[in-house]
C-alpha positions in Angstrom: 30.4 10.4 -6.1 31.9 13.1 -8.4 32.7 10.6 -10.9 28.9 9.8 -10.9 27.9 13.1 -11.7 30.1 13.8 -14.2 28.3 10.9 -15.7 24.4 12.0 -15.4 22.5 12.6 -18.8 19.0 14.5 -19.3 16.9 11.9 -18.2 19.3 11.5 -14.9 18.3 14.8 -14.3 15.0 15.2 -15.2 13.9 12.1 -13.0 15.8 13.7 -10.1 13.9 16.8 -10.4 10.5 14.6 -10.4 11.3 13.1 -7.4 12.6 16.2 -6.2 9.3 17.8 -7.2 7.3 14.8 -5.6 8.9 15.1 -2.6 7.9 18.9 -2.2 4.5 18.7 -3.7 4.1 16.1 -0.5 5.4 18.3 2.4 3.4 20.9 0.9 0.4 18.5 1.5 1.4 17.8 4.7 2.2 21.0 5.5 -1.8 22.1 5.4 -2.6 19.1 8.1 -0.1 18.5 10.1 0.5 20.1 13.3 2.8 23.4 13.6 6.1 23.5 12.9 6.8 25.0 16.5 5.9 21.9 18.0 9.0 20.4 16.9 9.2 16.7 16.5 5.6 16.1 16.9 4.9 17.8 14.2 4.1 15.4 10.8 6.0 18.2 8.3 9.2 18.0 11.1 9.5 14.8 11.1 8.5 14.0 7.3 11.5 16.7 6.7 14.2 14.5 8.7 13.3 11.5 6.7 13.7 13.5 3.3 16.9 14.4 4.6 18.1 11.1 5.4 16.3 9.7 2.5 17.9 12.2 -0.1 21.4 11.0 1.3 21.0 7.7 0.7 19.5 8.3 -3.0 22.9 10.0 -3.4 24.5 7.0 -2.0 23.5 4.6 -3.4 23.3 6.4 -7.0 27.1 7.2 -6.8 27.8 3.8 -5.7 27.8 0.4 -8.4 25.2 -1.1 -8.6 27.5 -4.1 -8.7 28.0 -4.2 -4.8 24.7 -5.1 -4.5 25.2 -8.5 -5.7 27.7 -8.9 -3.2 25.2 -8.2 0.0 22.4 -9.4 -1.5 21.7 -12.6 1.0 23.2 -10.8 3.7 20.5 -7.8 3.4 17.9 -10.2 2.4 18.5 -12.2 5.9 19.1 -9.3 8.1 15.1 -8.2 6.5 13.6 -11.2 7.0 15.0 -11.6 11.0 13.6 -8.2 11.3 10.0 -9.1 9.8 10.3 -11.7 12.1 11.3 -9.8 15.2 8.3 -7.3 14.8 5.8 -9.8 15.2 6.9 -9.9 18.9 8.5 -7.1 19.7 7.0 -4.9 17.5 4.0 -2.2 18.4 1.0 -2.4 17.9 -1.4 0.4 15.4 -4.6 0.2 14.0 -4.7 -3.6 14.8 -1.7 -4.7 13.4 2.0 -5.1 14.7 4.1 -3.8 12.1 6.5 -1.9 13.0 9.4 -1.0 15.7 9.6 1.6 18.1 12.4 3.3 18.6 11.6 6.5 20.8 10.1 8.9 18.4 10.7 6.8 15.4 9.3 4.0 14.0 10.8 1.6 11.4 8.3 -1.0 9.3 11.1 -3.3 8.4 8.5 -4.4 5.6 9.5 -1.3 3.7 13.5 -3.1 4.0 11.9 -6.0 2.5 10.7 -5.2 -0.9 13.9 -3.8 -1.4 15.7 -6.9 0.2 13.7 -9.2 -1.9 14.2 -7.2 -5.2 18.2 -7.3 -4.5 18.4 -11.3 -3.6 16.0 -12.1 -6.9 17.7 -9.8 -8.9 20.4 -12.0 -7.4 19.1 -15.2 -7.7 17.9 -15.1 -11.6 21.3 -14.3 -12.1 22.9 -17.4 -10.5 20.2 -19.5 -12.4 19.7 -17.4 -16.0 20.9 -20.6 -17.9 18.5 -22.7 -15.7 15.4 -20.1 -16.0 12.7 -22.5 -18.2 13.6 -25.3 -14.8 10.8 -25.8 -12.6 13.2 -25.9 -9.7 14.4 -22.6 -10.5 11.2 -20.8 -10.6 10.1 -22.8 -7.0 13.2 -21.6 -5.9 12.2 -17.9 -6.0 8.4 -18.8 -5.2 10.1 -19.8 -2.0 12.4 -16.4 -1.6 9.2 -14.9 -2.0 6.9 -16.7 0.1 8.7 -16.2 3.3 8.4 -12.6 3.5 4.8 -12.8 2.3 4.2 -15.2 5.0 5.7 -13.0 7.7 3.8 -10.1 6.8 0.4 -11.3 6.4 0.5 -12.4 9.9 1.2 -9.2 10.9 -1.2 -8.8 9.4 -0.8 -6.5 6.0 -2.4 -7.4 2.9 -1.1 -4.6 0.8 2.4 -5.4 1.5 1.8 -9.0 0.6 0.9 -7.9 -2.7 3.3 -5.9 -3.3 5.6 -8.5 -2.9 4.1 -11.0 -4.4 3.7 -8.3 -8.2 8.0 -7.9 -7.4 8.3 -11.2 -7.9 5.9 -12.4 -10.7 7.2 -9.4 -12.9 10.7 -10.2 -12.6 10.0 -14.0 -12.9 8.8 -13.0 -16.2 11.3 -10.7 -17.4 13.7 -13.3 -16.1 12.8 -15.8 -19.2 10.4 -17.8 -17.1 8.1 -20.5 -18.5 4.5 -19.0 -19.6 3.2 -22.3 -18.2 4.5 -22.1 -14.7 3.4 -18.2 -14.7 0.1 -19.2 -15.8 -0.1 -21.9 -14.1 0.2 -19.7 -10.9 -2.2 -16.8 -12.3 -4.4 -19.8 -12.8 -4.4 -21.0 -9.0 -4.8 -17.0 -8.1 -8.0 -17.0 -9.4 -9.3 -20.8 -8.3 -8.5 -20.0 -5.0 -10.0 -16.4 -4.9 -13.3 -17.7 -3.4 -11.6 -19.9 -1.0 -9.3 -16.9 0.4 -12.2 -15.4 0.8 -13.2 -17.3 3.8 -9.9 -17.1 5.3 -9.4 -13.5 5.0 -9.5 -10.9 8.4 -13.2 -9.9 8.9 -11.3 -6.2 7.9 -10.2 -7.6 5.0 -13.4 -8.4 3.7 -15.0 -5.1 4.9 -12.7 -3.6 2.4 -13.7 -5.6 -0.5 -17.4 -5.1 0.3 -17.0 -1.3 0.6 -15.1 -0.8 -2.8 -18.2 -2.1 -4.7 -20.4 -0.3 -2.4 -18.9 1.7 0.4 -22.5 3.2 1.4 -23.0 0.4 2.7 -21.2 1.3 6.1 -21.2 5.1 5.9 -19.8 5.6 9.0 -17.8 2.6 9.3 -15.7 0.7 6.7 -16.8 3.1 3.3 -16.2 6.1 5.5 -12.6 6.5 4.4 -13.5 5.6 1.1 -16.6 8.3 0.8 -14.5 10.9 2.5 -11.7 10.3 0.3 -14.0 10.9 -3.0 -16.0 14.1 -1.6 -12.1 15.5 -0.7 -10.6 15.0 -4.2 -14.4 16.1 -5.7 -13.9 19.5 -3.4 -10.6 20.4 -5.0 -12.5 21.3 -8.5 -10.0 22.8 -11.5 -7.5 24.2 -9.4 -7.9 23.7 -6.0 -9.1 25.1 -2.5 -5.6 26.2 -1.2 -3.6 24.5 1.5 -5.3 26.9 4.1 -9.4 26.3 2.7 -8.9 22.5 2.8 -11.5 21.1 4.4 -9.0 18.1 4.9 -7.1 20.4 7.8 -10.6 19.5 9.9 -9.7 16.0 10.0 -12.9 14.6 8.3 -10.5 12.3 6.6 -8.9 9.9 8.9 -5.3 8.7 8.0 -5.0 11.5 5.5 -1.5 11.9 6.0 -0.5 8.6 4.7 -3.4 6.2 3.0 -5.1 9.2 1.5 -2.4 11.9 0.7 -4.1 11.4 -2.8 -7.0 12.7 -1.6 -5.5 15.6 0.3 -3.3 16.6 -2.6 -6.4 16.6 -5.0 -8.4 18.9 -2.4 -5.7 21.7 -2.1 -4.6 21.7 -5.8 -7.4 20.8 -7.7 -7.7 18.5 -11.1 -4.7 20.7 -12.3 -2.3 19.5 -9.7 -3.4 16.1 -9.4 -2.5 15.7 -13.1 0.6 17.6 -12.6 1.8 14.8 -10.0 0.3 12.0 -12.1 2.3 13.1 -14.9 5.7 13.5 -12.6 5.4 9.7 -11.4 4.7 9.1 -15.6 8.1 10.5 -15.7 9.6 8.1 -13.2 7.8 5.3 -14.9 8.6 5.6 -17.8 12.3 6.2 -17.2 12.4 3.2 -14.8 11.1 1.3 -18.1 14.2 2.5 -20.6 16.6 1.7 -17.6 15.1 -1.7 -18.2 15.2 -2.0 -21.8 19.0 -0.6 -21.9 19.9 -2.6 -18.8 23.6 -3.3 -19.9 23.7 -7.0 -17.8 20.7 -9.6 -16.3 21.4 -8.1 -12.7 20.9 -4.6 -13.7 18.1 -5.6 -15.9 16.4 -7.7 -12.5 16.9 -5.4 -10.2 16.0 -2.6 -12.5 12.5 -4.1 -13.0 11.6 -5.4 -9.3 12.2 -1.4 -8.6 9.8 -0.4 -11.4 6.7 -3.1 -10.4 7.4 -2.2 -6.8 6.4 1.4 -7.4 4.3 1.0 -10.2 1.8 -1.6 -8.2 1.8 1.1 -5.6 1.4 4.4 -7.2 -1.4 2.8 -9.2 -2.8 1.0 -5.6 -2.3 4.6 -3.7 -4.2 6.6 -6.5 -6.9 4.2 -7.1 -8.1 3.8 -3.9 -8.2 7.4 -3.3 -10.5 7.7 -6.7 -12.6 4.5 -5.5 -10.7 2.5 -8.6 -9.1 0.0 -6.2 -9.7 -1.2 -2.8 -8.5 0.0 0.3 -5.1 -1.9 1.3 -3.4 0.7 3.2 -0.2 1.3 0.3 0.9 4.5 0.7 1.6 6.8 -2.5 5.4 6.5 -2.8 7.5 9.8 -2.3 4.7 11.9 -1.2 3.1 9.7 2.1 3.8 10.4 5.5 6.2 7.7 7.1 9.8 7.7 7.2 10.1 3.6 6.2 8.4 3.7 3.4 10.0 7.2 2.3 13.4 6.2 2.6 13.5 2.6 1.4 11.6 4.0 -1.9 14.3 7.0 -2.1 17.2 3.8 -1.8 15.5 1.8 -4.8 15.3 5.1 -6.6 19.1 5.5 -6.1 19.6 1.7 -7.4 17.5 2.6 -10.3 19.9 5.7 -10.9 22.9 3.9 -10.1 21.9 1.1 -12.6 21.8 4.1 -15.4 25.3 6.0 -13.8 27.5 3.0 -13.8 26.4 1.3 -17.4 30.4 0.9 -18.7 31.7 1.2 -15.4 33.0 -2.6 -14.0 33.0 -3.1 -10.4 37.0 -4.9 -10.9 39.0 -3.1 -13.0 41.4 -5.7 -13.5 40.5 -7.6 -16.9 41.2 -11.1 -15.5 38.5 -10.4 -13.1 36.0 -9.1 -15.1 32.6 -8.3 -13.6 32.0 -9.6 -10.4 31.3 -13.4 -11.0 28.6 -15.2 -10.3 27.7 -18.3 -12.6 29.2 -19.7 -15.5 29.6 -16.6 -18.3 29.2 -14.0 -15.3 31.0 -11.1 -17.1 27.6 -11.0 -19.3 25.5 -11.6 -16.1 26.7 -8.6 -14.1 
């Protein structure tokens, strides 16, 4: 770990202090709606502190560790996510309609949150194994079919937003990957051909959502109610804010504030100011995310490196835009700054991999030359 620090440049640190500045602009948020401190565990900031806790140590793990390991446990972590999003459809509990997560006394886990991250690793992976084979129609069905089987498992949970989430991870890194235009388009293609046709198979909620994002007067008190409260809160907030203790959020006019619509909330107490302030610290993460993928020193790094930056591109732009009434209500949660200790953590342990990928450019995971770096294919000291 020392090692690792030794090695951190300006843009190490200055992406650490966004996240760190994220993190802390969002239990300041929830702070101002979340039940008292004294009321220990029940209390949204108490519990939201524990998982930044646990969620910092493992960005510090998994930064000071090579990225190369990865590679290593990468079906192993993959399986373990996928038995879990299978074992939550049936022993999972039940919220808001939809049986996604497990309950283990005061803590749940959505093991969905373990799957983006489980899928980035095995693709980052798999294009690895097959980079010579990448233009082969087998080889892009072959991660169509990594992909589908989480998506599969979590729409019947169900969870839309997820889905897509997943589904962006993959068609990002399929392209950065050196696959054919023709099978990507041919896929975009069938996205759009089939739109009216998965409108007829979508969840009567599902629909509601699309309905209210064109129009979400149309169910005031229903499906747009989220939606409307969410605009008049970030409206509210003005130039710089109504204060954590004026916020009109704290009178719970906004339902799921603490994690759909921390957008909302964070627009309300800080004002135009600090919502551009927070826009411009994810910028930060963004764009360094990106230069970690242009100066990816191998494919795997390179993979893995851009499955992290669609994951939480998709959903910071997702999270916002619904908030603003620029995208429709799927229930992603704004990473880093959301209630929920799943989706906190698992973003904090990509984080770490993106970090790590940066820390350990020149650093092999076998120092011994006749082993190289750790082999995969054919040519694997260039792969890895």
């Amino acid at each position: 770990m020392f090692a690792a620090l030794r090695r951190i440049q300006s843009a190490d640190a200055a992406v650490t202090l966004a996240i760190a500045a994220l993190i802390t602009a969002g239990l300041v948020a929830l702070a101002g709606i979340s039940a008292p401190v004294s009321e220990g565990f029940e209390s949204q900031i108490v519990r939201q502190g524990v998982f930044v806790a646990i969620g910092l140590a493992l960005f510090l793990f998994m930064s000071s560790t090579n990225y190369r390991m990865l590679s290593v446990f990468a079906w192993g972590v993959y399986g373990f996510a996928m038995l879990a999003l299978l074992l939550v459809l049936f022993f999972g509990v039940e919220r808001f309609g939809a049986q996604r997560w497990f309950l283990f006394g005061p803590v749940q886990f959505q093991p969905s949150e373990l799957g983006k991250v489980a899928l980035i690793i095995v693709l980052a992976r798999y294009y690895t194994a097959v980079y010579e084979f990448r233009h082969a129609a087998w080889a892009f069905v072959g991660a169509m079919v990594l992909t589908a089987v989480p998506v599969a498992l979590v729409l019947l949970e169900p969870d839309l937003g997820t889905s897509l989430v997943f589904l962006v991870i993959w068609y990002c890194m399929a392209f950065v990957a050196g696959s054919r235009f023709l099978h990507l388009g041919i896929i975009a293609g069938l996205a759009l051909a089939l739109t009216p046709v998965a409108w007829f198979v979508m969840r009567p909620y599902m629909r509601e959502r699309i309905v209210t994002f064109f129009d979400p007067t149309i169910d005031p008190l229903g499906a747009g109610y989220n939606v409307l409260q969410a605009q008049i809160a970030v409206g509210s907030g003005g130039l710089w804010g109504r204060g954590i203790a004026a916020s009109q959020s704290q009178l719970e006019f906004l339902r799921v504030r603490d994690t759909d619509f921390i957008f909302a909330v964070i627009a309300e107490q800080f004002g135009f100011i600090g919502s551009v302030v927070v826009i411009a610290l994810f910028f930060i993460i963004l764009l360094y995310s990106l230069v970690v993928v242009i100066r990816a020193p191998n494919d795997f790094s390179r993979f893995l490196a851009t499955g992290i930056l669609a994951m939480i591109g998709f959903e910071i732009l997702i999270a916002i835009g619904m908030n603003i009434g620029l995208a429709p209500v799927t229930g992603i949660t704004l990473p880093l700054m959301s209630a929920g200790g799943s989706s906190l953590v698992m973003t904090l342990v990509a984080l770490g991999m993106l970090l790590s990928v940066s820390l350990h450019r020149d650093v092999a995971l076998f120092h011994a030359s006749s082993r190289g770096d750790l082999p995969i294919g054919r040519r694997a000291g260039h792969r890895l």
